[in-house]
Backbone bond lengths (Angstrom), bond angles and torsions (degrees), N, CA, C in turn:
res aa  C-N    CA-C-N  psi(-1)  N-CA   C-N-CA  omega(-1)  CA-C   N-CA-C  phi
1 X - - - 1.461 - - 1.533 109.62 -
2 X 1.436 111.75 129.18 1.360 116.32 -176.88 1.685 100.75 -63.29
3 X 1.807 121.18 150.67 1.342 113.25 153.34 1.086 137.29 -91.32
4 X 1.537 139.88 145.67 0.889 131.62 -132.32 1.559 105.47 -76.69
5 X 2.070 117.55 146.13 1.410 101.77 -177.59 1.357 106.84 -87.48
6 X 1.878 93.13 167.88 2.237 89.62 -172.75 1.755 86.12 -126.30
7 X 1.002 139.29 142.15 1.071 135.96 156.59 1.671 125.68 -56.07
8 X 1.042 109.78 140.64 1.644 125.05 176.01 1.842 109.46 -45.09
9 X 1.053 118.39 119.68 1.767 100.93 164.03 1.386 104.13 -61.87
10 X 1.969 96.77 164.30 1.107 100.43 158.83 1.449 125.89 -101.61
11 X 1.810 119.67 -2.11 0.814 94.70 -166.23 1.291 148.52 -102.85
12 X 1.674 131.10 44.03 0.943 157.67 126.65 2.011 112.97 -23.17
13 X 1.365 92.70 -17.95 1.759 90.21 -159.07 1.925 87.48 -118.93
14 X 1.542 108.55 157.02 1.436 107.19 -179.26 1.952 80.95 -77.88
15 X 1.078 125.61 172.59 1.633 130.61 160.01 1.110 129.63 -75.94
16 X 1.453 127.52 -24.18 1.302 120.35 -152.72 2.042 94.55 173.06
17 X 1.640 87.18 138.71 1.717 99.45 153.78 0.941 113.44 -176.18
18 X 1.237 118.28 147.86 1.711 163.34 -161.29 1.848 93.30 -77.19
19 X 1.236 102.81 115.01 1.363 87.39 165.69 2.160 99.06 -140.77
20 X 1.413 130.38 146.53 1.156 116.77 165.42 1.807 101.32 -159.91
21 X 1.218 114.62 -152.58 1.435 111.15 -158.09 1.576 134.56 10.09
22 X 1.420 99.71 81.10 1.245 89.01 -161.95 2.109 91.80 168.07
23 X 1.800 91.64 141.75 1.850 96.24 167.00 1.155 118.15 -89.81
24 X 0.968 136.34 108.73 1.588 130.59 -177.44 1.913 106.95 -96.77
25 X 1.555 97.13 133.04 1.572 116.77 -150.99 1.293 106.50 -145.84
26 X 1.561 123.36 170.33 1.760 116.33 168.73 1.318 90.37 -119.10
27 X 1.524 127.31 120.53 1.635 135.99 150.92 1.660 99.75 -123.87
28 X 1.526 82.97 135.44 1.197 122.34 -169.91 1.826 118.43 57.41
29 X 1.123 107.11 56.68 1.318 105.51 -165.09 1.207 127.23 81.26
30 X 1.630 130.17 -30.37 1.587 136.34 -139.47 1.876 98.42 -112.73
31 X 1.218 113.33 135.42 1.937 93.71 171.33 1.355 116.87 -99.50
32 X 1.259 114.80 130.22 1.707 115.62 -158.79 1.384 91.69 -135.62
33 X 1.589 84.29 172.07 1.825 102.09 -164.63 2.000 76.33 -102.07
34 X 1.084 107.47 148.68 1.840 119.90 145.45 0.702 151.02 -96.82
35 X 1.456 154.10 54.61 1.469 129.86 -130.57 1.685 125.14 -102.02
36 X 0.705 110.15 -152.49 1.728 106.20 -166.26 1.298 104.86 -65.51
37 X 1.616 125.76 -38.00 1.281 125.25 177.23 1.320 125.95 -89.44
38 X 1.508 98.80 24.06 1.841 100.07 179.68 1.725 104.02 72.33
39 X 0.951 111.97 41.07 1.893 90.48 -173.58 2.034 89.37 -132.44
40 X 1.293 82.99 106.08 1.756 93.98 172.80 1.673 119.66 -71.96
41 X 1.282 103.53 128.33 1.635 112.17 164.91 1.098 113.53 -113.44
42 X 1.280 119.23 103.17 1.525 125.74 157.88 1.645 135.94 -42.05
43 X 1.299 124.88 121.33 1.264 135.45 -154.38 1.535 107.33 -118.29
44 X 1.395 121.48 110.39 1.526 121.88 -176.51 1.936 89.87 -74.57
45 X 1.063 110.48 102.06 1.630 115.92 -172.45 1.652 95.59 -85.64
46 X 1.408 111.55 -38.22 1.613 109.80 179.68 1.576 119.36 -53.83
47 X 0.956 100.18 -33.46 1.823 112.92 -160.02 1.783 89.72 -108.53
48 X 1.274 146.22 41.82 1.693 159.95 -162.70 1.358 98.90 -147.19
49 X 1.289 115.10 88.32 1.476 107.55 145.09 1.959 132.17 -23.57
50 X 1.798 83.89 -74.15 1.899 96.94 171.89 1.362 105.57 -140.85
51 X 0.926 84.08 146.89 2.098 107.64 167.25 1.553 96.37 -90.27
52 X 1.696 109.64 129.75 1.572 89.55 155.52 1.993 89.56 -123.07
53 X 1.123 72.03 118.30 1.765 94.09 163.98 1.807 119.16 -61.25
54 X 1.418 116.68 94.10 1.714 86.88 -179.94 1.537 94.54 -118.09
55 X 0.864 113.34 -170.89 1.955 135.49 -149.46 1.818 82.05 -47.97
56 X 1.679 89.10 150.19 1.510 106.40 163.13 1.921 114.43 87.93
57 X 1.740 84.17 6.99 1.879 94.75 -170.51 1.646 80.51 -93.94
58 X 1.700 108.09 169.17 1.369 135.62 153.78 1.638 105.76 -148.49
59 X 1.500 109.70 103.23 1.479 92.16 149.78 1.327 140.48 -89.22
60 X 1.367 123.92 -176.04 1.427 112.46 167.82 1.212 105.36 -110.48
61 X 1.536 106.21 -169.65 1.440 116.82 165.11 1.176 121.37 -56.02
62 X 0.956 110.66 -73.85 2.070 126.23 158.61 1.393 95.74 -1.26
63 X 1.365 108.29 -89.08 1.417 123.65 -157.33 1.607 128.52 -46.15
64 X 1.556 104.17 -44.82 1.615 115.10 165.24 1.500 93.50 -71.31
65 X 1.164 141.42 -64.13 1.677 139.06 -155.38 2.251 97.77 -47.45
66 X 1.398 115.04 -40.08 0.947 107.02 -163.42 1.716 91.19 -92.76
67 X 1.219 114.29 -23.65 1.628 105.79 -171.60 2.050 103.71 -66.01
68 X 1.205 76.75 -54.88 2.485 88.69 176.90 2.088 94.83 -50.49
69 X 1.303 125.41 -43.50 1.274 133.63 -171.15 2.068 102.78 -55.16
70 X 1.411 106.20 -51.95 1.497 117.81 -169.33 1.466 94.73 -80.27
71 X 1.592 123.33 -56.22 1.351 108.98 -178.48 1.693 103.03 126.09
72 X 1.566 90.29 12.24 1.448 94.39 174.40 1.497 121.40 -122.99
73 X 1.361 84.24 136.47 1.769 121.18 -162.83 1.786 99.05 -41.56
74 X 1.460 135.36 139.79 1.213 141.01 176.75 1.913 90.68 -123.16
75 X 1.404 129.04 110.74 1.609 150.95 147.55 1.345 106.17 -89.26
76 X 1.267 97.12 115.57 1.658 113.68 150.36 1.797 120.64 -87.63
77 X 0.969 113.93 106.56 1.557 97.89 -177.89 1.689 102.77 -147.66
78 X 1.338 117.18 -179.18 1.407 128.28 176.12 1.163 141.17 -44.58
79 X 1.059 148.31 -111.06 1.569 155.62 177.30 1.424 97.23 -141.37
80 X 0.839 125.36 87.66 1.967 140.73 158.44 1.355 79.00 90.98
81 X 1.413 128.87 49.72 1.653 119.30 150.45 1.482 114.39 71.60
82 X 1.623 115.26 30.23 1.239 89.49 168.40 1.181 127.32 -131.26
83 X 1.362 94.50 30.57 2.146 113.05 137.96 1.795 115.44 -126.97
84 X 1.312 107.01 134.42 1.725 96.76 174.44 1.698 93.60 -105.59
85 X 1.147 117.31 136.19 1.259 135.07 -166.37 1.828 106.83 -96.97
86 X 1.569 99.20 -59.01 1.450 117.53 -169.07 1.367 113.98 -149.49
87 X 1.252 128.90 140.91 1.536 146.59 175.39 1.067 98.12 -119.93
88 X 2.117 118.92 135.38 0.866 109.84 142.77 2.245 139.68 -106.29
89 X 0.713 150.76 -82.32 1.029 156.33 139.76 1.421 124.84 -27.81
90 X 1.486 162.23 81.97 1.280 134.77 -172.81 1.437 113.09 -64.47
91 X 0.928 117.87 146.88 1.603 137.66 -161.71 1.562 118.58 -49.17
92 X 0.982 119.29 63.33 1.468 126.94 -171.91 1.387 114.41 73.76
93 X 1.744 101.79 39.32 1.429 90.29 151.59 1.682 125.62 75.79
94 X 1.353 96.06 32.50 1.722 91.06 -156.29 1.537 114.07 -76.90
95 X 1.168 135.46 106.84 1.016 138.67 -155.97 1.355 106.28 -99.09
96 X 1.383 91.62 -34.34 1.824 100.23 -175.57 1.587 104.96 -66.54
97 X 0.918 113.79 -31.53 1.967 112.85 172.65 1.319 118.58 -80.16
98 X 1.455 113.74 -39.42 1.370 104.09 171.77 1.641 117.35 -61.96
99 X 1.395 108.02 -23.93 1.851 95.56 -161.83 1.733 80.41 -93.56
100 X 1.094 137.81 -27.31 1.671 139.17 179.60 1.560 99.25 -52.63
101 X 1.461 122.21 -54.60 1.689 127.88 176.28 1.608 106.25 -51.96
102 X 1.532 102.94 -41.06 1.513 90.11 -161.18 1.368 111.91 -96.74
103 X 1.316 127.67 -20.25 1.449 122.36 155.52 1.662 115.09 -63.52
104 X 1.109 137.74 0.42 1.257 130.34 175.91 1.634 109.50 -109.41
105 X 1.396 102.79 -24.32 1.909 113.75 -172.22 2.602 80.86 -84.93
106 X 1.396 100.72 -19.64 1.702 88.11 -175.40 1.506 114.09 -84.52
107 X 1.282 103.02 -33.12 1.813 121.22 -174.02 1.435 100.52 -72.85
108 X 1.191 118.95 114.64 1.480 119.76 171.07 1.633 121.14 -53.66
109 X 1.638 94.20 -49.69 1.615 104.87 176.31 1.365 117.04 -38.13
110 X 1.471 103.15 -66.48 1.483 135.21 170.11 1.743 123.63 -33.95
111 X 1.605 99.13 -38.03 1.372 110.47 178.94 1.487 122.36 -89.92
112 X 1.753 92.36 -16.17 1.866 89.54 179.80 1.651 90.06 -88.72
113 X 1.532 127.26 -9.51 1.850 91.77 -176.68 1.096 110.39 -93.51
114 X 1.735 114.94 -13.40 1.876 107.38 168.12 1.367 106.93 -49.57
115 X 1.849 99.70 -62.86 1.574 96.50 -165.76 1.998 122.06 -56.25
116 X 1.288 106.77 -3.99 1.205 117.20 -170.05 1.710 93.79 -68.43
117 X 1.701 100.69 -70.53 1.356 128.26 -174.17 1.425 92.59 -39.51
118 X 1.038 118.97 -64.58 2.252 116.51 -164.39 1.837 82.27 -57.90
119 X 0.562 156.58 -103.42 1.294 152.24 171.56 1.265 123.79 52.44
120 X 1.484 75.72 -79.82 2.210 108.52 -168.06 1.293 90.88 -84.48
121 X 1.489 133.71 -38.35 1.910 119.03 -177.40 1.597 102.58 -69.92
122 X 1.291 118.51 -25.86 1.147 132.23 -174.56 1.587 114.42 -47.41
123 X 0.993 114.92 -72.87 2.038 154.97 -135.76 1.300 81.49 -123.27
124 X 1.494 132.92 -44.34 2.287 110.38 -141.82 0.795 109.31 78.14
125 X 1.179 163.11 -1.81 0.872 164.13 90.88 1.385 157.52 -59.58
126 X 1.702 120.25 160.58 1.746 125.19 -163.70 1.345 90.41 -84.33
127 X 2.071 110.52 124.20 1.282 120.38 173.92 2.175 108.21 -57.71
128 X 1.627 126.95 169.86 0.883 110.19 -171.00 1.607 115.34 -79.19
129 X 1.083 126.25 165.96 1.727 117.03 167.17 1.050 142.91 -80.10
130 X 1.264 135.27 136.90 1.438 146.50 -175.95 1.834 99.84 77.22
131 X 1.504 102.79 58.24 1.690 103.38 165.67 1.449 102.76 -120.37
132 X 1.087 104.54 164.57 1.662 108.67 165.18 1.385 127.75 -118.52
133 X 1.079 137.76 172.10 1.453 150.33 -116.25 1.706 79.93 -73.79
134 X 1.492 115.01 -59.79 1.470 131.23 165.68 1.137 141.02 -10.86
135 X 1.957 102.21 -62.20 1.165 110.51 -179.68 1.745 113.22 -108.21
136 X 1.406 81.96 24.24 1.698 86.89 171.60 1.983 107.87 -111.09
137 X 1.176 109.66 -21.96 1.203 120.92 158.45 1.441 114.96 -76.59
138 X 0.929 121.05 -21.58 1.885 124.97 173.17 1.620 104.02 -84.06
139 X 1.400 125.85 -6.78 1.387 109.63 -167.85 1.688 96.72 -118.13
140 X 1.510 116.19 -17.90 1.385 136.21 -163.69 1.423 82.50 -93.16
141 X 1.086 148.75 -16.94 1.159 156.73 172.93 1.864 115.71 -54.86
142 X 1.308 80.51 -80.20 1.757 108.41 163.08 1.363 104.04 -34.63
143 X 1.484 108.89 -68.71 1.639 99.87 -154.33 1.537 101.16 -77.71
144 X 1.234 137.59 -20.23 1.630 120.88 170.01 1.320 107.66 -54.18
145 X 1.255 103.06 -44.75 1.889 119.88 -161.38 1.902 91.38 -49.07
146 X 1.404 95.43 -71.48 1.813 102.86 -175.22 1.706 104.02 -45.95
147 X 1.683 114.51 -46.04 1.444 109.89 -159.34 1.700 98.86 -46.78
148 X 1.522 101.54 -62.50 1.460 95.97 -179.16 1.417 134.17 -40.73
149 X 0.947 121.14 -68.32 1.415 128.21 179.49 1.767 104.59 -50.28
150 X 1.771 124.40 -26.24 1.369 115.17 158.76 1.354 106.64 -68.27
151 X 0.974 137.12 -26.32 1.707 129.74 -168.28 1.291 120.90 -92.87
152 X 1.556 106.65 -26.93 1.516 123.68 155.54 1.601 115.02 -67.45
153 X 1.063 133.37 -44.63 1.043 128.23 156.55 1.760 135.22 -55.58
154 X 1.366 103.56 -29.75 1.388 116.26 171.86 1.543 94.01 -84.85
155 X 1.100 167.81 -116.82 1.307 176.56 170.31 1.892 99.73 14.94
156 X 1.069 95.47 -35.80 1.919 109.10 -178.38 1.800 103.63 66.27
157 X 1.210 101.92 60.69 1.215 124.63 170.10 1.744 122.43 -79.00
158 X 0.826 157.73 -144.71 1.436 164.39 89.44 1.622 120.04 -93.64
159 X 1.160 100.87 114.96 1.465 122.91 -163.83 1.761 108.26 -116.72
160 X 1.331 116.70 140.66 1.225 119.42 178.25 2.035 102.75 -165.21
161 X 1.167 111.49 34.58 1.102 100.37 173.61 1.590 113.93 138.53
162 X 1.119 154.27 165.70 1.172 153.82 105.58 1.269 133.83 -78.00
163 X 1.980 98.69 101.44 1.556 104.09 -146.68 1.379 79.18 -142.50
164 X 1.518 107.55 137.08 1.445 102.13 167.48 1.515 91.50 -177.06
165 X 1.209 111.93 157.57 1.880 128.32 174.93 1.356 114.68 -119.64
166 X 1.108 121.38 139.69 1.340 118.04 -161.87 1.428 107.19 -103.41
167 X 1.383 99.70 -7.45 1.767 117.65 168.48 0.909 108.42 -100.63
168 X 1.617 139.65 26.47 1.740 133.39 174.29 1.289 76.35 -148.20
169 X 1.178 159.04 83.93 1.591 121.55 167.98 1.431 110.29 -96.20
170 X 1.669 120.93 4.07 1.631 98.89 150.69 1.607 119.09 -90.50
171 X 1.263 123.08 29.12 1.249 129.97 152.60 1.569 137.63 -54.62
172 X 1.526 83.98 -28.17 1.222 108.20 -147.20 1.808 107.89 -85.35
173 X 1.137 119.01 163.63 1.792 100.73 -170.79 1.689 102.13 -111.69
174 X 1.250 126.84 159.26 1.196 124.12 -160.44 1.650 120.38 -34.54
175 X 1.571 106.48 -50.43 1.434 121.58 -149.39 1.940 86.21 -72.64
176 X 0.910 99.70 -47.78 1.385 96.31 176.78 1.632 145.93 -63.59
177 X 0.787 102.16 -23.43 1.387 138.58 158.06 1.235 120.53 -69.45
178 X 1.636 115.45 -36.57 1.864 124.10 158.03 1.312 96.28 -58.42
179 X 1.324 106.72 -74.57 1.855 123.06 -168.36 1.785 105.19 -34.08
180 X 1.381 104.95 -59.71 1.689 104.82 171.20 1.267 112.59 -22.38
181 X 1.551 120.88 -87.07 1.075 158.15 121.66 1.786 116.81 36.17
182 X 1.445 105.15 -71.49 1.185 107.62 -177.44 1.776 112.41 -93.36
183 X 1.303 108.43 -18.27 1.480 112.11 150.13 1.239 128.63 -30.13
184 X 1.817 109.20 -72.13 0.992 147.97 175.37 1.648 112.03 -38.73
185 X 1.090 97.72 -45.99 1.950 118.04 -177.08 2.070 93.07 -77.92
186 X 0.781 95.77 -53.83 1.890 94.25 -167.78 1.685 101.79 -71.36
187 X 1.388 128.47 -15.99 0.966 124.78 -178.15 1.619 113.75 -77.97
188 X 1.401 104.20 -31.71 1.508 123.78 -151.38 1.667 89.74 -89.06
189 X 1.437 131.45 -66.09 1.273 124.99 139.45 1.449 134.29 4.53
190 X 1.558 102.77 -63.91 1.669 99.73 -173.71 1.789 98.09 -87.88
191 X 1.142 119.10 -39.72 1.374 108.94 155.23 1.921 137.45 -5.98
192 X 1.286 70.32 -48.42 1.637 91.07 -162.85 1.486 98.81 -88.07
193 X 1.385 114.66 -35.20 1.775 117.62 -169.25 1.861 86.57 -86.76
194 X 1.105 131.08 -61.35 1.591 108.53 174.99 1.612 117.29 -31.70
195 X 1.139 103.21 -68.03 1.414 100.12 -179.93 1.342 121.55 -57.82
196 X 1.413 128.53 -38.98 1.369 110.18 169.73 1.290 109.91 -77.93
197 X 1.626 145.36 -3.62 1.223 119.47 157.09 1.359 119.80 -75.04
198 X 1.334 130.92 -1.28 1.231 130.92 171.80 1.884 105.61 107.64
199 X 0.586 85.66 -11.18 2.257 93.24 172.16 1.523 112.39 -74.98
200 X 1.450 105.73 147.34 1.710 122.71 165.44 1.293 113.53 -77.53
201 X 1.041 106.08 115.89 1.764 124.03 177.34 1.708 112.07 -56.67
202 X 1.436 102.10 -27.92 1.399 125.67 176.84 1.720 117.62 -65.53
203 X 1.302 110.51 -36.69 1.436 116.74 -164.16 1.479 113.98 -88.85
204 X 1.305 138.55 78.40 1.320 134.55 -149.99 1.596 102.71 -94.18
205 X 1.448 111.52 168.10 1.853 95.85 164.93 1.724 90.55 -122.11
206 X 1.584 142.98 -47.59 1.125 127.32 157.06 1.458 142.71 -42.38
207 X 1.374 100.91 -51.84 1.113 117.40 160.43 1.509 136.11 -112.80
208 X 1.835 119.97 125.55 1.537 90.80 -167.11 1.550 107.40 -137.76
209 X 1.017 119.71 178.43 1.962 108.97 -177.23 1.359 105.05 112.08
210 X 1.330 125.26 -28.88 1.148 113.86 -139.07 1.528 99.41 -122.53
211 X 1.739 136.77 150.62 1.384 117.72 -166.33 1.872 115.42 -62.49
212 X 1.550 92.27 -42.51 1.646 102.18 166.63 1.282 147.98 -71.43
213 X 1.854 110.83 10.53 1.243 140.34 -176.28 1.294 102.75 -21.75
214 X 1.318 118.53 -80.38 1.512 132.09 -159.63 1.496 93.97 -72.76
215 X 1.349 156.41 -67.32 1.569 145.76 -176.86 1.633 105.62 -38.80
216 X 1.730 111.47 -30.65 1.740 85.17 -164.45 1.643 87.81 -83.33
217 X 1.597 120.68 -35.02 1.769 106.07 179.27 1.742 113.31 -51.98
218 X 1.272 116.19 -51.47 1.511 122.62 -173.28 1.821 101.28 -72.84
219 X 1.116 123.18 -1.65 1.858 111.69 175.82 2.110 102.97 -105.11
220 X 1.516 105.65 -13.88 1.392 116.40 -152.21 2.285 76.36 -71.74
221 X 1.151 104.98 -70.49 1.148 124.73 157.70 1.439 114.42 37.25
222 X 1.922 88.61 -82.79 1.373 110.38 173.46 1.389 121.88 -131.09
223 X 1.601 105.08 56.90 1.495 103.14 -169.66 1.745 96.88 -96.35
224 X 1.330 111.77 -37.76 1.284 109.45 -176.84 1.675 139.32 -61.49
225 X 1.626 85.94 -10.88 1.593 114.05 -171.89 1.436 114.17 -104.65
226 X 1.416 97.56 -12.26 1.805 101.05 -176.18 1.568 104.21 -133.60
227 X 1.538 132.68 -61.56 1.206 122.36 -150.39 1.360 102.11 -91.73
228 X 1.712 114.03 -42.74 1.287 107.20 174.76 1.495 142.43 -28.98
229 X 1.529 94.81 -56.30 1.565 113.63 -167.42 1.683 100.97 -67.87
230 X 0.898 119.33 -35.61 1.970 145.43 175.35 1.493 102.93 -57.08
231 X 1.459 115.17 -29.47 1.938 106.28 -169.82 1.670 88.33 -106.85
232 X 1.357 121.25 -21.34 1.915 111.28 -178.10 1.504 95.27 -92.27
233 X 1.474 136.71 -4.55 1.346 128.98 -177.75 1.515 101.10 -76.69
234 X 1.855 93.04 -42.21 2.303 86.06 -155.00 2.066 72.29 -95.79
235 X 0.714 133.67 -22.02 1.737 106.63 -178.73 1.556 102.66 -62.02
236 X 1.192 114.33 -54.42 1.849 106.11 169.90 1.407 124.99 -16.96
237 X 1.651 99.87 -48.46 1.647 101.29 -165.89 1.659 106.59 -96.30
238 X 1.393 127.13 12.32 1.322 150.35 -170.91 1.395 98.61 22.02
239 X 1.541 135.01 78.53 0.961 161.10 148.37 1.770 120.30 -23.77
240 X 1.509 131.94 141.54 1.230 111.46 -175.48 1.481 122.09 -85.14
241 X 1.251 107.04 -14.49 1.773 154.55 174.45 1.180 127.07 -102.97
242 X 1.299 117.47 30.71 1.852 109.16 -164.09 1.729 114.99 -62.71
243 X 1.284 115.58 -42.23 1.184 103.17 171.25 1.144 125.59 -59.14
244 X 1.161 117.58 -18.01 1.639 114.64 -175.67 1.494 99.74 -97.49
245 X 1.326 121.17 -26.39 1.633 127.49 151.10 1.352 110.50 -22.22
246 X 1.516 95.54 -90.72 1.364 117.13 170.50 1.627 130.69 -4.99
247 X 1.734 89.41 -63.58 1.525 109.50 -174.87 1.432 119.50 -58.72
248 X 1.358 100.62 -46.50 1.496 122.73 172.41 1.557 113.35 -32.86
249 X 1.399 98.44 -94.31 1.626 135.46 162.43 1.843 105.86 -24.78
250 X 1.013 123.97 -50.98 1.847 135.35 164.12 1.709 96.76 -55.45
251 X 1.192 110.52 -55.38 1.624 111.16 -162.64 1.772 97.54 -68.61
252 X 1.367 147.77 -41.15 0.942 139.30 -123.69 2.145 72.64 -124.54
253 X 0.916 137.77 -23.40 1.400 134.48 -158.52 1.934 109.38 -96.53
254 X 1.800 101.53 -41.27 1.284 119.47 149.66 1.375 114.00 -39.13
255 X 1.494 117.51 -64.28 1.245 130.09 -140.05 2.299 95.11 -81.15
256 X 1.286 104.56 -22.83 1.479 117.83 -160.92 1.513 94.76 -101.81
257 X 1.083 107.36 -23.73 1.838 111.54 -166.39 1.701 97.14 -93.86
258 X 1.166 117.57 -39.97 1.570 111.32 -178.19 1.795 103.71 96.57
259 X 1.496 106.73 13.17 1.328 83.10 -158.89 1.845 153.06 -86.40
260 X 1.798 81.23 10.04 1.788 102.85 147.36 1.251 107.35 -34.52
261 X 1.164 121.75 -73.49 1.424 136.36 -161.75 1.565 112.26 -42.18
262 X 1.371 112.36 -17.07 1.524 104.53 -148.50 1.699 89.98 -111.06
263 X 1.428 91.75 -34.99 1.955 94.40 -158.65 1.726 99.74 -85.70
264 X 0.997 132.01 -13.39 1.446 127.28 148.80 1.353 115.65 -37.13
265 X 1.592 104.50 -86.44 1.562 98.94 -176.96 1.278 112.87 -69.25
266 X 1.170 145.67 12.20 1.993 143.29 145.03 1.717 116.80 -58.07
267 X 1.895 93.75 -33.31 1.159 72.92 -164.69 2.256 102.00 -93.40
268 X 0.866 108.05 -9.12 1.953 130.40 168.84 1.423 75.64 -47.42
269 X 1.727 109.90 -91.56 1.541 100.52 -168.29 1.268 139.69 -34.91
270 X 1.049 110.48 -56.81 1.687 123.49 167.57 1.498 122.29 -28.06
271 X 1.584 82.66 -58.91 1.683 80.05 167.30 1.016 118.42 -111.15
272 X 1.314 158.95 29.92 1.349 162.05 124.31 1.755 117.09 -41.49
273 X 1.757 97.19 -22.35 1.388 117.91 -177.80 1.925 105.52 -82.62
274 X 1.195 113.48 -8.16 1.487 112.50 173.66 1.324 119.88 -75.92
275 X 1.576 123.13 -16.84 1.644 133.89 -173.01 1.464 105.82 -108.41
276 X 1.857 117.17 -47.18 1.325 122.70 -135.08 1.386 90.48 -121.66
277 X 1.754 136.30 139.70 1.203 144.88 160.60 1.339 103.21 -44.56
278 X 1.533 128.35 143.73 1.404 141.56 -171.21 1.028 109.63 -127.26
279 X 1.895 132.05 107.95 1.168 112.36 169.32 1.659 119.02 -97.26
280 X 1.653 112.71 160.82 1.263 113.77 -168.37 1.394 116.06 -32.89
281 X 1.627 119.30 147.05 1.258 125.57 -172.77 1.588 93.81 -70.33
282 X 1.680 113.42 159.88 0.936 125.40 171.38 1.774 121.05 -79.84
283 X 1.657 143.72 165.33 1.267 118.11 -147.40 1.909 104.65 -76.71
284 X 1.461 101.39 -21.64 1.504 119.73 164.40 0.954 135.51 -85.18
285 X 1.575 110.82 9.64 2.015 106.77 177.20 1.244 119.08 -71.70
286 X 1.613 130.36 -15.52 1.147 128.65 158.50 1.660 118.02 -131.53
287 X 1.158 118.45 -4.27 1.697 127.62 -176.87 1.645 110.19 109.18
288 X 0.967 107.50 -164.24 1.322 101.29 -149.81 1.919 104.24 -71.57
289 X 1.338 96.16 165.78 1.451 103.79 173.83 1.739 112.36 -65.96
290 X 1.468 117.94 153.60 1.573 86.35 179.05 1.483 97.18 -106.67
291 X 1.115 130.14 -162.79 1.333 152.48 177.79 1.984 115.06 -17.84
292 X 0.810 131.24 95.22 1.539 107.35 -165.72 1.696 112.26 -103.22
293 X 1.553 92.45 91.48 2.002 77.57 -168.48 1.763 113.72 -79.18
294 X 1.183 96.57 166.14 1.327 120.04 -169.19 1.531 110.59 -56.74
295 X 1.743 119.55 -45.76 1.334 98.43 175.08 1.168 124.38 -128.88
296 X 1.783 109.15 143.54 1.735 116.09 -173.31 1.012 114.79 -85.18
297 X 1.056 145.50 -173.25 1.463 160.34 176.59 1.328 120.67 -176.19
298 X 1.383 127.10 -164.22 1.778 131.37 -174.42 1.833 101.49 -123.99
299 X 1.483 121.88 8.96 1.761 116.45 -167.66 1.825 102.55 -80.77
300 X 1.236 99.95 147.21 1.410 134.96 166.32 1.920 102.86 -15.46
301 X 1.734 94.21 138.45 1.643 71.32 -176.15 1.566 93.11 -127.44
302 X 1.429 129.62 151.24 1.168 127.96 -175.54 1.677 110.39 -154.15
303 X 1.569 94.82 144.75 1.679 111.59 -156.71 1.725 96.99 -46.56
């Protein structure tokens, strides 16, 4: 019997940095940022998990050839990450995490205590006992369904659903169209922190089929605590631009919240919870609880 795999820490490596205006290149050996005025900043690229590149970067050849060489991750994405455009290389290749994701997304056992864990960081709470992967997605269902319509009501929105087509999207009515929107931004984000921890975005344990499986479980997380409240704020003021509202307001809330920082170690935990007993999150392991309505059920659950 094989033993079980554990993933590599990261923390030997800084996690993450912001880099933009500016060519980033290797002269004289060293990889530096350039910027418009010729004034080089030197970049310990070895000791960098990921670069996220947003608007106003140029690399060269050099620069990715030595970044794939160290093992560090090159992201293309938005203005405080809230589009990822392009990845290049994952960070040396981590193989040992990918087959660690996918023996735990294969083990059933294994997959109901992740989904347990996303759960309890979820809600604040320990999901109920003796459900399955199923009827814990049928009840996680419910409580988004209620969260909204509490948050629409707190915001003093007009709410009637989360309904929207992604093939009509001027169909769509303001509030929803934020929500699209600011989804879209938290997705692109956690995107980027999967991949620079070395995980398949593909391999979900809530959700699966789909290339972004594991980002929409690891964004569900903390969607209610960050992007949500951000798409019923600018739908309030019915904006002429809300998505680009939206984007803004996501970029500047990311950028103030730190919240690279956070969804890394969520996602260690998460799955660290497939081998090892998990006790309840603490009232700060992910921020506040959101909304907890009164009644559960087993119905359909949707982003």
């Amino acid at each position: 019997m094989l033993p079980p795999l554990k993933p590599l820490p990261m923390k030997e490596r800084v996690s993450l940095v912001f880099l933009r205006y500016g060519e980033i290149d290797v002269i004289d050996g060293a990889f530096v940022l350039v910027d418009g005025n010729g004034v080089r900043k030197q970049i310990p690229v070895g000791s960098i998990a990921c670069l996220m590149l947003e608007p106003g970067t140029r690399v060269s050849h050099a620069a990715a050839a030595l970044a794939a060489r160290v093992g560090t991750l090159l992201v293309w994405v938005g203005e405080g990450g809230v589009r990822l455009y392009a990845s290049g290389q994952p960070g040396g290749a981590r193989a040992d995490r990918l087959l660690y994701q996918a023996r735990l997304a294969l083990d059933e056992a294994a997959r109901l205590k992740v989904v347990r864990r996303m759960y309890a960081l979820r809600f604040g709470e320990e999901p109920p006992t003796r459900r399955s992967v199923e009827q814990l997605r049928g009840i996680e269902g419910v409580r988004v369904r209620k969260t909204y319509q509490l948050l629409a009501r707190q915001y003093g929105v007009a709410w009637d659903g989360r309904r929207y087509d992604p093939h009509a999207w001027d169909t769509s009515n303001t509030v929803n169209k934020c929500l699209s929107a600011a989804t879209a931004c938290l997705y692109g984000i956690t995107e980027a922190a999967v991949l620079a921890a070395g995980y398949a975005p593909a391999v979900g344990f809530i959700h699966t089929g789909k290339p972004l499986s594991f980002v929409y479980d690891v964004a569900d997380i903390f969607k209610f605590e960050t992007v949500v409240p951000v798409a019923f704020q600018v739908a309030r003021r019915e904006p002429a631009l809300p998505e680009r509202e939206v984007r803004l307001a996501c970029r500047d809330m990311f950028r103030q919240s730190k919240i690279l920082g956070r969804i890394i170690p969520a996602i260690e935990d998460i799955l660290a919870a497939g081998e090892l007993p998990v006790p309840p999150p603490p009232e700060d392991a992910i921020g506040p609880a959101i909304p907890n309505p009164e009644s559960l059920g087993d119905a359909g659950h949707r982003a």
